[in-house]
DRENKE-174353 format. One record per residue: z, x, y of N, C-alpha, C in turn. Coordinates in nm, 4 decimals. Each point is the difference from the previous one (the first is absolute). Layout:
<kedo <Z X Y> <Z X Y> <Z X Y>>
...
//
This chain:
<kedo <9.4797 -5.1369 0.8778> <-0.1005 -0.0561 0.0904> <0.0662 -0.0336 0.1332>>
<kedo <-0.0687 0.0179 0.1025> <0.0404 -0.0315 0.1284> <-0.0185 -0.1520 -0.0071>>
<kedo <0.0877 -0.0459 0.0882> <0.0063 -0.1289 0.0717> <-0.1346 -0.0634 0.0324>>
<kedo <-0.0684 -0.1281 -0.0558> <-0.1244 -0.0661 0.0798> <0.0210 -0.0841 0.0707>>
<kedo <0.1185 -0.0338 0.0578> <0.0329 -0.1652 0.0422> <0.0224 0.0651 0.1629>>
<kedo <-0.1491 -0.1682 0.0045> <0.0234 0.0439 0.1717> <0.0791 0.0343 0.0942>>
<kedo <-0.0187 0.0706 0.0785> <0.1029 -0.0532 0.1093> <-0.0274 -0.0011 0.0942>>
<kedo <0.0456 -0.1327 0.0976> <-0.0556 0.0073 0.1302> <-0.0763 -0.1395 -0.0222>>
<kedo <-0.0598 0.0047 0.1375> <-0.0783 -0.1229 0.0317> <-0.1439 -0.0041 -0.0500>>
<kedo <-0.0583 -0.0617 -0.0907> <-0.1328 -0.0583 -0.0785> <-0.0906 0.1290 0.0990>>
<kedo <-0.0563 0.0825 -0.0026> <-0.1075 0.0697 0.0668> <-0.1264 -0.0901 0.0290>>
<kedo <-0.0514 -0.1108 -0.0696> <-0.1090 -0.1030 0.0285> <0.0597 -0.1124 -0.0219>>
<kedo <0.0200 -0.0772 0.1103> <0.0829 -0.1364 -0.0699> <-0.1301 -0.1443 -0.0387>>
<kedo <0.0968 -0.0308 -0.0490> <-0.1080 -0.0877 -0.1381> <-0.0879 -0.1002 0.1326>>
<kedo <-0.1196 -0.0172 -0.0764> <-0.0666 -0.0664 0.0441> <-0.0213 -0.1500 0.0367>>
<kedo <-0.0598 -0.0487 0.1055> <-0.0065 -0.1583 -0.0400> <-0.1455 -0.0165 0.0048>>
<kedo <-0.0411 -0.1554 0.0303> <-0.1450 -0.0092 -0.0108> <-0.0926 0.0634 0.0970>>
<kedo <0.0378 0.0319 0.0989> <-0.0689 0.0884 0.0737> <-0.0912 0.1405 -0.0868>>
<kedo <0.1693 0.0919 -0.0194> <-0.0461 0.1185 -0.0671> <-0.0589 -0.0299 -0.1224>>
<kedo <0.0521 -0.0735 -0.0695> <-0.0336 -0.0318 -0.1840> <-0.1520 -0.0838 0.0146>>
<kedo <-0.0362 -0.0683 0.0936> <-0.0855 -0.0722 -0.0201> <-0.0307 -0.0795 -0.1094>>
<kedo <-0.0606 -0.1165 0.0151> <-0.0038 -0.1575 -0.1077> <0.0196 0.0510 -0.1118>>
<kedo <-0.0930 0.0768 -0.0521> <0.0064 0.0434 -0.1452> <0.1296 0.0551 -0.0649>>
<kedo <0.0554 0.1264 0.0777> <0.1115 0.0440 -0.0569> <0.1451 -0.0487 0.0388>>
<kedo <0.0031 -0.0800 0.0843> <0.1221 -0.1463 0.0691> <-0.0159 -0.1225 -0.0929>>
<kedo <-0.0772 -0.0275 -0.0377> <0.0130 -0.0728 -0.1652> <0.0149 0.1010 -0.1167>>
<kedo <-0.0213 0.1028 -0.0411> <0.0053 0.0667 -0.0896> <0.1719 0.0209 0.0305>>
<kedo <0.0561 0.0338 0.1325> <0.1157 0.0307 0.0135> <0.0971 -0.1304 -0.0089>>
<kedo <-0.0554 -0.0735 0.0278> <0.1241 -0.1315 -0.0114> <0.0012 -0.0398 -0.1656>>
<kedo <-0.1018 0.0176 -0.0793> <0.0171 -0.0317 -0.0867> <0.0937 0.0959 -0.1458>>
<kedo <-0.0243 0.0807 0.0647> <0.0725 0.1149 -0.0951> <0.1268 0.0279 0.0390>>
<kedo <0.0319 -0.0279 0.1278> <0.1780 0.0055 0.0829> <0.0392 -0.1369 -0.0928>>
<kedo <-0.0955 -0.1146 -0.0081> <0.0622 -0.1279 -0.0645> <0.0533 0.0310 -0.1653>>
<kedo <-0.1022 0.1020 -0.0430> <-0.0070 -0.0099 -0.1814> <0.1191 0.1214 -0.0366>>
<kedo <0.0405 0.0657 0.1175> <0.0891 0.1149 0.0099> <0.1313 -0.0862 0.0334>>
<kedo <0.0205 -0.0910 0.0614> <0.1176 -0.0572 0.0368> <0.0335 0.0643 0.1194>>
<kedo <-0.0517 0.0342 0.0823> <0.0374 0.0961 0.1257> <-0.0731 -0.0711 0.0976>>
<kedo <0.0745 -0.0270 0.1491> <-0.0612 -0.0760 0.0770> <-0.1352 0.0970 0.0758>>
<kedo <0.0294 0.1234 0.0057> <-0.1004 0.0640 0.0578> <0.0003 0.1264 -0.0982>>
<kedo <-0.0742 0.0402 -0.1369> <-0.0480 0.0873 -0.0724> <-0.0622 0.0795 0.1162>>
<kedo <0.1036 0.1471 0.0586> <-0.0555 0.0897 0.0808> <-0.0989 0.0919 -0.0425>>
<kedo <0.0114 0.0450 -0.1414> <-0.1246 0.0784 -0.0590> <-0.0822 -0.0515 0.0514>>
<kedo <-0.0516 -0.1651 -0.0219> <-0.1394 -0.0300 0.0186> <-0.0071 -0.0673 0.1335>>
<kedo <0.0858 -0.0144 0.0602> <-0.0313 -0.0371 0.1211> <0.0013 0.1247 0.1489>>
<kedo <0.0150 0.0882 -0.0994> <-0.0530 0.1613 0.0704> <-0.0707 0.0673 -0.0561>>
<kedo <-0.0255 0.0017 -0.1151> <-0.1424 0.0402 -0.0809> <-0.1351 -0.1500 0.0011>>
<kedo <0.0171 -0.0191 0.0677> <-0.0773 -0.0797 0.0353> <-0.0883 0.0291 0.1512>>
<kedo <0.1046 0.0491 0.0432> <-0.0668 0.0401 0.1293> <-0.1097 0.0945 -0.0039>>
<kedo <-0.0800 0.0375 -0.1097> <-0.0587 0.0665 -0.0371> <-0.1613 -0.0224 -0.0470>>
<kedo <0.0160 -0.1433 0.0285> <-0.1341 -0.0787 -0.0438> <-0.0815 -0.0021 -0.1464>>
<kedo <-0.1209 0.0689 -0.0262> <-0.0025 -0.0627 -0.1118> <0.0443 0.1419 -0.1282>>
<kedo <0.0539 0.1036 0.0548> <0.0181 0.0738 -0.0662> <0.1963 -0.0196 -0.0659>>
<kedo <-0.0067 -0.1189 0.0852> <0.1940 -0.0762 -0.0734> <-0.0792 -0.0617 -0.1467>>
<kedo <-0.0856 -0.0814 0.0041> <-0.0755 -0.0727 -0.1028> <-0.0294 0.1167 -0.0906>>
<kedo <-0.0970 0.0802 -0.0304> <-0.0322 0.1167 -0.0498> <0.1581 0.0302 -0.1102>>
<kedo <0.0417 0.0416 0.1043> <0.1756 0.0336 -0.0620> <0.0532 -0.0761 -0.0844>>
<kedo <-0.0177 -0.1560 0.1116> <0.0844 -0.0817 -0.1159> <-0.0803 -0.0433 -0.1075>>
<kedo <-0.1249 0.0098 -0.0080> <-0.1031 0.0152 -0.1366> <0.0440 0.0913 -0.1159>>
<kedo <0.0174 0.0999 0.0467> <0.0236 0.1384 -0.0689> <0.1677 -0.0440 -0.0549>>
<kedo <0.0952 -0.0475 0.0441> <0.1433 -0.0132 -0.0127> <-0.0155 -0.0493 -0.0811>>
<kedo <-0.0403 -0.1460 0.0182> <0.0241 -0.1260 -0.0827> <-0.0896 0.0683 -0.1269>>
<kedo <-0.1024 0.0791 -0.0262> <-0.0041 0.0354 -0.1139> <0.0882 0.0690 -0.0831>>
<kedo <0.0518 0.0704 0.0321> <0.1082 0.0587 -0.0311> <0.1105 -0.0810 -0.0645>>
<kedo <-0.0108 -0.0879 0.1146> <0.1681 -0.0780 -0.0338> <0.0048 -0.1355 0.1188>>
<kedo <-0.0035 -0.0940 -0.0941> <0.0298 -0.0449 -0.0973> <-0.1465 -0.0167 -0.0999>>
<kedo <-0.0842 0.0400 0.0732> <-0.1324 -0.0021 -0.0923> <-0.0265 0.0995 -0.1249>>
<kedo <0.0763 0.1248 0.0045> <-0.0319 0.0863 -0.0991> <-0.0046 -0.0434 -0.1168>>
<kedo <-0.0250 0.0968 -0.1246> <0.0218 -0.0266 -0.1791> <0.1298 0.0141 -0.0172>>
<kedo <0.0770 0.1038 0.0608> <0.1419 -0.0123 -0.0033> <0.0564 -0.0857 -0.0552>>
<kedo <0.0800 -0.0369 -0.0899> <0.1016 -0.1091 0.0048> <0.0810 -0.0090 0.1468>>
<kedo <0.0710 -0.1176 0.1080> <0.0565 0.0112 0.0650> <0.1549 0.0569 0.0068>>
<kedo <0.0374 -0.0406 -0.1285> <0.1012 0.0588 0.0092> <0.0091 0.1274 0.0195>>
<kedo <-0.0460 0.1140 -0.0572> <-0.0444 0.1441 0.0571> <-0.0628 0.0623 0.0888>>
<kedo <-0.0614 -0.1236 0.0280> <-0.0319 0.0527 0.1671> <0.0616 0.0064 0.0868>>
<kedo <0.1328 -0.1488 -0.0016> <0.0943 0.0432 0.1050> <0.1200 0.1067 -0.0407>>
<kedo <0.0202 -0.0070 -0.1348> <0.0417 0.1185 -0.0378> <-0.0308 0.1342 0.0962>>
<kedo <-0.1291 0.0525 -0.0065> <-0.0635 0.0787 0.0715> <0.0585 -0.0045 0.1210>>
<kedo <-0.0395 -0.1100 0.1011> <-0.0173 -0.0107 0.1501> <0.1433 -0.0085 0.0086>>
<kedo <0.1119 0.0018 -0.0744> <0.1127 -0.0485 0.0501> <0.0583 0.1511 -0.0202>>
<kedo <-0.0583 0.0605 -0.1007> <0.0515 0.1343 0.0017> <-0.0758 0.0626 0.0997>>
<kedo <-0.0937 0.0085 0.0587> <-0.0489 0.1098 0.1190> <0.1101 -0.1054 0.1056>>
<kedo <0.0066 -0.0677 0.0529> <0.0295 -0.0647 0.1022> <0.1588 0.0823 0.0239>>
<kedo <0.0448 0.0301 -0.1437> <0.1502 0.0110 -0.0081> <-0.0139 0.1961 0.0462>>
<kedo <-0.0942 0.0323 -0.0898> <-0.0296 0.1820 0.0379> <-0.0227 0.0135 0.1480>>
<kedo <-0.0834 -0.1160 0.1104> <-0.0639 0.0107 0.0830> <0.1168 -0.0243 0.0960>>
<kedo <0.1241 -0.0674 -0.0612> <0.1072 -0.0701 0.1224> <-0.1067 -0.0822 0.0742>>
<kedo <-0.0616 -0.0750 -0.0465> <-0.0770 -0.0866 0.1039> <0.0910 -0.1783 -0.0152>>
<kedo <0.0139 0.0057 0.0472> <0.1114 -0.1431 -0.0136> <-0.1487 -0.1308 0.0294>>
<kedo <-0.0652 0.0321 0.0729> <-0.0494 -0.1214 0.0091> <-0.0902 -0.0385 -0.1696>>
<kedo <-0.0516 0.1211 -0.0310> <-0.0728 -0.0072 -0.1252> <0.1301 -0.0753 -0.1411>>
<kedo <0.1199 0.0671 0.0185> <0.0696 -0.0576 -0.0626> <0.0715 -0.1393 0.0449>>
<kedo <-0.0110 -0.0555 0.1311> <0.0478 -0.1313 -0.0108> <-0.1323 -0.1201 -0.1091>>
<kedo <-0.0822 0.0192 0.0503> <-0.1438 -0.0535 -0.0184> <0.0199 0.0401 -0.1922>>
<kedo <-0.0090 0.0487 -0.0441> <-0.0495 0.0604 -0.1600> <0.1510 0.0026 -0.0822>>
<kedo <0.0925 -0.0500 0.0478> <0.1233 -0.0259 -0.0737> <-0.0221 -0.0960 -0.0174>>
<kedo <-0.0593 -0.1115 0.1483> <-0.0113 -0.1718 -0.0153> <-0.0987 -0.0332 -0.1182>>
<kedo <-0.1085 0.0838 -0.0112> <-0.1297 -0.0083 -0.0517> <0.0691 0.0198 -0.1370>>
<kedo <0.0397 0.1303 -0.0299> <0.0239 0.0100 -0.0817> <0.0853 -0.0510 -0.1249>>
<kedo <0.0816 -0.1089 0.0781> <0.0984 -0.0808 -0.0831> <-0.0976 -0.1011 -0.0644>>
<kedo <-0.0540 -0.0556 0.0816> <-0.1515 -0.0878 -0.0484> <-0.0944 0.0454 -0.1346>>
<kedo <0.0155 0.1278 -0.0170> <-0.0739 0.0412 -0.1204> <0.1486 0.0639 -0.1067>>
<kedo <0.0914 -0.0714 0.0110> <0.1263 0.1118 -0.0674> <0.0767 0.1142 -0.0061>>
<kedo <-0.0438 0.0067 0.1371> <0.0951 0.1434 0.0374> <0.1149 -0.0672 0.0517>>
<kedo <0.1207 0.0244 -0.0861> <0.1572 -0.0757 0.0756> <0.0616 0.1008 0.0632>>
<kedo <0.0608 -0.0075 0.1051> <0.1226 0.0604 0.0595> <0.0476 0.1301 -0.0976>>
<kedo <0.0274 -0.0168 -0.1280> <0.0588 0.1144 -0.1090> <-0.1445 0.0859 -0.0563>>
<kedo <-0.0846 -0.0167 0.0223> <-0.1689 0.0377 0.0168> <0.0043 0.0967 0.1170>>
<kedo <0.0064 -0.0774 0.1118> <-0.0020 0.0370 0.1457> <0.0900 0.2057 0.0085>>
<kedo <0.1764 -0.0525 -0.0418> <0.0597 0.0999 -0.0239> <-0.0786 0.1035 -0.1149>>
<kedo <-0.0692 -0.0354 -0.0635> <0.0107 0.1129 -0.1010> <-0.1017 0.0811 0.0618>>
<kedo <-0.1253 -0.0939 0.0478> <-0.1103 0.0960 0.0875> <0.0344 0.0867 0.1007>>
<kedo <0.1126 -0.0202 0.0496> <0.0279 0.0496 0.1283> <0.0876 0.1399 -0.0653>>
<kedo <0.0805 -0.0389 -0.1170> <0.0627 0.1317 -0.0432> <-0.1058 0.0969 -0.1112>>
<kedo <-0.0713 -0.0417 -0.0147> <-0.1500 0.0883 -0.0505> <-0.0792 -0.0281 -0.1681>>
<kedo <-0.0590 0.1045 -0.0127> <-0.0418 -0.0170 -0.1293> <0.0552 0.0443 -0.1080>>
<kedo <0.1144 0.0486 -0.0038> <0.1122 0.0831 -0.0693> <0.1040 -0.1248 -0.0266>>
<kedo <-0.0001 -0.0789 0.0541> <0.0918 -0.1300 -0.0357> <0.0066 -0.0498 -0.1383>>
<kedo <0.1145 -0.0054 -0.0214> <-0.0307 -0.0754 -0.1407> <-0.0458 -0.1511 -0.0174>>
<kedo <-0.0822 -0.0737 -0.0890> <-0.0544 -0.1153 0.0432> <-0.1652 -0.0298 -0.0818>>
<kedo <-0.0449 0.1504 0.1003> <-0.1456 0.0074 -0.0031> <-0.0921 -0.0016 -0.0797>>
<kedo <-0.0514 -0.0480 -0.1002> <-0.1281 0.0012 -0.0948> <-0.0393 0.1087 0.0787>>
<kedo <-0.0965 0.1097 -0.1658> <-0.0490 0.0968 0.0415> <-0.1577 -0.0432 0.1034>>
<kedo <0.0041 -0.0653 0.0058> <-0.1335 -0.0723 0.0942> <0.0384 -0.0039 0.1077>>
<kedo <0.1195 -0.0408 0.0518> <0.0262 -0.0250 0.1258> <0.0396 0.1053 0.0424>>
<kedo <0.1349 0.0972 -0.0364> <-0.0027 0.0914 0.0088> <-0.1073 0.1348 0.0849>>
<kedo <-0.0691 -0.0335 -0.1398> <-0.1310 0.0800 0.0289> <-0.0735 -0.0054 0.1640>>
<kedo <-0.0165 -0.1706 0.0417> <-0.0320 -0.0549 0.0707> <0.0574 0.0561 0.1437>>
<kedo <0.1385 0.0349 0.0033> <0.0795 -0.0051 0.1087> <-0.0057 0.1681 -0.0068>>
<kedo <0.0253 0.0426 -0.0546> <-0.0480 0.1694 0.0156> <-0.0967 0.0340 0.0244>>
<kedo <-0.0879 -0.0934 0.0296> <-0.1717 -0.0119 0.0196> <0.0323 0.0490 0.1713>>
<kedo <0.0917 -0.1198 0.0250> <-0.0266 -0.0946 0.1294> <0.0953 0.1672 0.0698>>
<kedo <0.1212 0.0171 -0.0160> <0.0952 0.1378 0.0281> <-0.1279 0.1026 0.0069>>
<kedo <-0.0843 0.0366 -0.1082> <-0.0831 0.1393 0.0341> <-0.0831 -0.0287 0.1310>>
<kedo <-0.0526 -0.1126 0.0080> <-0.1034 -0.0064 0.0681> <-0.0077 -0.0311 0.1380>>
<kedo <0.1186 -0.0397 0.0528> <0.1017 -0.0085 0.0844> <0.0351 0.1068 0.0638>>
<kedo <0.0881 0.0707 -0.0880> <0.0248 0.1432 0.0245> <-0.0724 0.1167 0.0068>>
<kedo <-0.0994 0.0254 -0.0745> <-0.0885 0.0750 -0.0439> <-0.1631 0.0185 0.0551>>
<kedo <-0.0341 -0.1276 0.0173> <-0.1013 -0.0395 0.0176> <-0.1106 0.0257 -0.1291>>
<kedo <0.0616 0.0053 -0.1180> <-0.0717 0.0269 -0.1130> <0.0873 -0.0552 -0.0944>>
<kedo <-0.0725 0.0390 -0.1443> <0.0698 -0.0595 -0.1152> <0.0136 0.1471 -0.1108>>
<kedo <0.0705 0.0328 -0.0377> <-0.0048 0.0810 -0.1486> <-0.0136 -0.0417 -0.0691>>
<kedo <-0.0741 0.1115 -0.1141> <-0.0744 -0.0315 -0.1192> <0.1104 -0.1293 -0.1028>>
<kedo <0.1149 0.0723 0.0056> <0.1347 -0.0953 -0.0399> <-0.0379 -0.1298 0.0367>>
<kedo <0.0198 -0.0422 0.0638> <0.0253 -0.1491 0.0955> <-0.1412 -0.0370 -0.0412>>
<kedo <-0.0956 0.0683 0.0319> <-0.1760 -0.1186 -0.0505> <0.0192 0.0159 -0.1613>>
<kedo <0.0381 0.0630 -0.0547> <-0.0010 0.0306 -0.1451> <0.0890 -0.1749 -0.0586>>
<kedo <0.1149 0.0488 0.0682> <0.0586 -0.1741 0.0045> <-0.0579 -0.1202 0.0108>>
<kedo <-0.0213 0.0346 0.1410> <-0.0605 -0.1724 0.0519> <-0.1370 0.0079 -0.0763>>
<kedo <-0.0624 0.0430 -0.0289> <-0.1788 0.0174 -0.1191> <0.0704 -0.0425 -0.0989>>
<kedo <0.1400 -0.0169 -0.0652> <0.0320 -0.0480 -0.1288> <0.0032 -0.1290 -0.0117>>
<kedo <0.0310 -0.0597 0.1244> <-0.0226 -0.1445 0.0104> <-0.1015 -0.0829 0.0997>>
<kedo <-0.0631 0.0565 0.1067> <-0.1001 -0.0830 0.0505> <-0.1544 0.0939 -0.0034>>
<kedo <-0.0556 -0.1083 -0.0112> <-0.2004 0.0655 -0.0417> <-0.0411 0.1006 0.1611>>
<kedo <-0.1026 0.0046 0.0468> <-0.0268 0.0937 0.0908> <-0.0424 -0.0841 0.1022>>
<kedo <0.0127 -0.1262 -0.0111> <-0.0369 -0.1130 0.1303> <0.1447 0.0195 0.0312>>
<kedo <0.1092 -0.0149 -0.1084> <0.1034 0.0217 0.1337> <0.0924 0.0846 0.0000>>
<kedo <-0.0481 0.1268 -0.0542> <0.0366 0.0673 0.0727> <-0.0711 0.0497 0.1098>>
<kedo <-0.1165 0.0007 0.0278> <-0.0285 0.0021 0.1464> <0.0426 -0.0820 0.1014>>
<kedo <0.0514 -0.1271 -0.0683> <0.0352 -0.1153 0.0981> <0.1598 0.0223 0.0512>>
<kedo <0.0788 0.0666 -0.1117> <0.1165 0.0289 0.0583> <0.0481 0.0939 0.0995>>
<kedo <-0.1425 0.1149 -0.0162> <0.0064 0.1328 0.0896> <0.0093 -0.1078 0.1302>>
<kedo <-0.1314 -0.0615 0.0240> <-0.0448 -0.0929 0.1215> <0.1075 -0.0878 0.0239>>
<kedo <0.1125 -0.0659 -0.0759> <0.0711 -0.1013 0.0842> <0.1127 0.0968 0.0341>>
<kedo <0.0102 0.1053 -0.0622> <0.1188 0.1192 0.0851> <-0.0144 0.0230 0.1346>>
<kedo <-0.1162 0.0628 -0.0143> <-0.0315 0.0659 0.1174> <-0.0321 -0.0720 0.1078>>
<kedo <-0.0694 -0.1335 -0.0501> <0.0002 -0.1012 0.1056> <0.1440 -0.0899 0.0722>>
<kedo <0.0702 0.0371 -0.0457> <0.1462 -0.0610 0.0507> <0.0967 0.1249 0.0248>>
<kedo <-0.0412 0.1377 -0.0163> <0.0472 0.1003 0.0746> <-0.1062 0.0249 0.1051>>
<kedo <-0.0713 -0.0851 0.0646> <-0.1130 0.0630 0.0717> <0.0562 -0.1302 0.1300>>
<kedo <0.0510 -0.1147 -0.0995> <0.0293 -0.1077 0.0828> <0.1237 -0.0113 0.0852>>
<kedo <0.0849 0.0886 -0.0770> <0.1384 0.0570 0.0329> <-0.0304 0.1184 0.1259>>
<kedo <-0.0546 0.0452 -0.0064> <-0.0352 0.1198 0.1607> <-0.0558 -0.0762 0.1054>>
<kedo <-0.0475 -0.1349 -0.0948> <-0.0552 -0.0600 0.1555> <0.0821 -0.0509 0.0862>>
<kedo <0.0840 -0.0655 -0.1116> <0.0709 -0.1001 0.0406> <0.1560 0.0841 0.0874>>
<kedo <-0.0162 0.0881 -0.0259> <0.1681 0.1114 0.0423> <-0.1375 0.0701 0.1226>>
<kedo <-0.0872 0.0368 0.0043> <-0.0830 0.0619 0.1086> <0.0096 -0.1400 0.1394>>
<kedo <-0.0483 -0.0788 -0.0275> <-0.0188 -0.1149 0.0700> <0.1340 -0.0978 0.0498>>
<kedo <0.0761 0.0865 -0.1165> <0.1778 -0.0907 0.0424> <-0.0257 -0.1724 0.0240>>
<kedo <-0.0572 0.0030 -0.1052> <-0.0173 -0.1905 -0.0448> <0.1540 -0.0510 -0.0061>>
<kedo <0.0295 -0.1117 0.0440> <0.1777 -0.0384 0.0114> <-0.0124 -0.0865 -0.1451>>
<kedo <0.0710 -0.0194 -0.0424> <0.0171 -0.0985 -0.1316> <-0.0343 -0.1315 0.0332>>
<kedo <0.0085 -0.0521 -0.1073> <-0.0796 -0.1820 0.0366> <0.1354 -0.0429 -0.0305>>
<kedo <0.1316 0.0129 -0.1210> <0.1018 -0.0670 -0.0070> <0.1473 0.0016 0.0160>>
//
């Protein structure tokens, strides 16, 4: 995979209350606060976008942290595209997150060295070869759904297609737009 990590100067630099307006300048201070980041640039430049930032972050937060998912596999997930995507900001953010639901540092390494690691329950496994095809591929083989169908019902596996693709979709934005890191 090629390189996603910005470079260069922010192409839209983050917003304040002007651009974000009342609604999404509280939506943004409050989520830079719950992130630990003094200025969360995702949303204080996806914000500049009015109510279609809301829309998004409707749609996200279902996903995650709202999905059926267990969390721990979700950041599983997001920490493995983030790592396929070289998107550093996705991985500062979803390592932090992710320690919060039990992903440790020796977690962290194994995602990053793949689904072939030794470690893995055939679930997770399964899980992370999910995240590699779909990534790479933009699809899944019969193999890999044959897997992941051995352990989750059809709510999620549609839900896992959706939090892939939604955090490889978030990763082009964020390397398109050259968002600077929050830490």
């Amino acid at each position: 995979m090629t390189s996603r990590q910005p470079s260069g100067a922010p192409r839209i630099p983050p917003g304040r209350l002007k651009e974000l307006g009342p609604i999404n300048w509280v939506v943004w201070r409050v989520l830079s606060t719950a992130s630990g980041a003094r200025d969360a640039h995702l949303f204080s430049t996806l914000g500049r976008t009015g109510g279609l930032f809301r829309g998004w972050l409707h749609y996200s937060g279902k996903l995650m942290p709202g999905g059926k998912l267990p969390r721990h596999e979700a950041e599983l997930v997001i920490i493995r595209v983030a790592h396929l995507r070289e998107c550093q900001y996705e991985m500062d953010h979803h390592v932090q997150l992710g320690r919060r639901a039990g992903v440790t540092p020796e977690i962290v390494d194994r995602i990053i060295t793949g689904p072939d690691t030794q470690g893995w329950s055939e679930k997770h496994r399964a899980l992370l070869t999910a995240v590699d095809e779909v990534v790479t591929t933009k699809g899944l083989s019969d193999a890999t759904w044959g897997a992941l169908a051995a352990h989750y019902d059809d709510r999620r596996m549609i839900e896992i297609v959706l939090l892939i693709t939604q955090y490889d979709g978030l990763a082009t934005t964020i390397g398109t737009l050259r968002l600077e890191r929050d830490f």
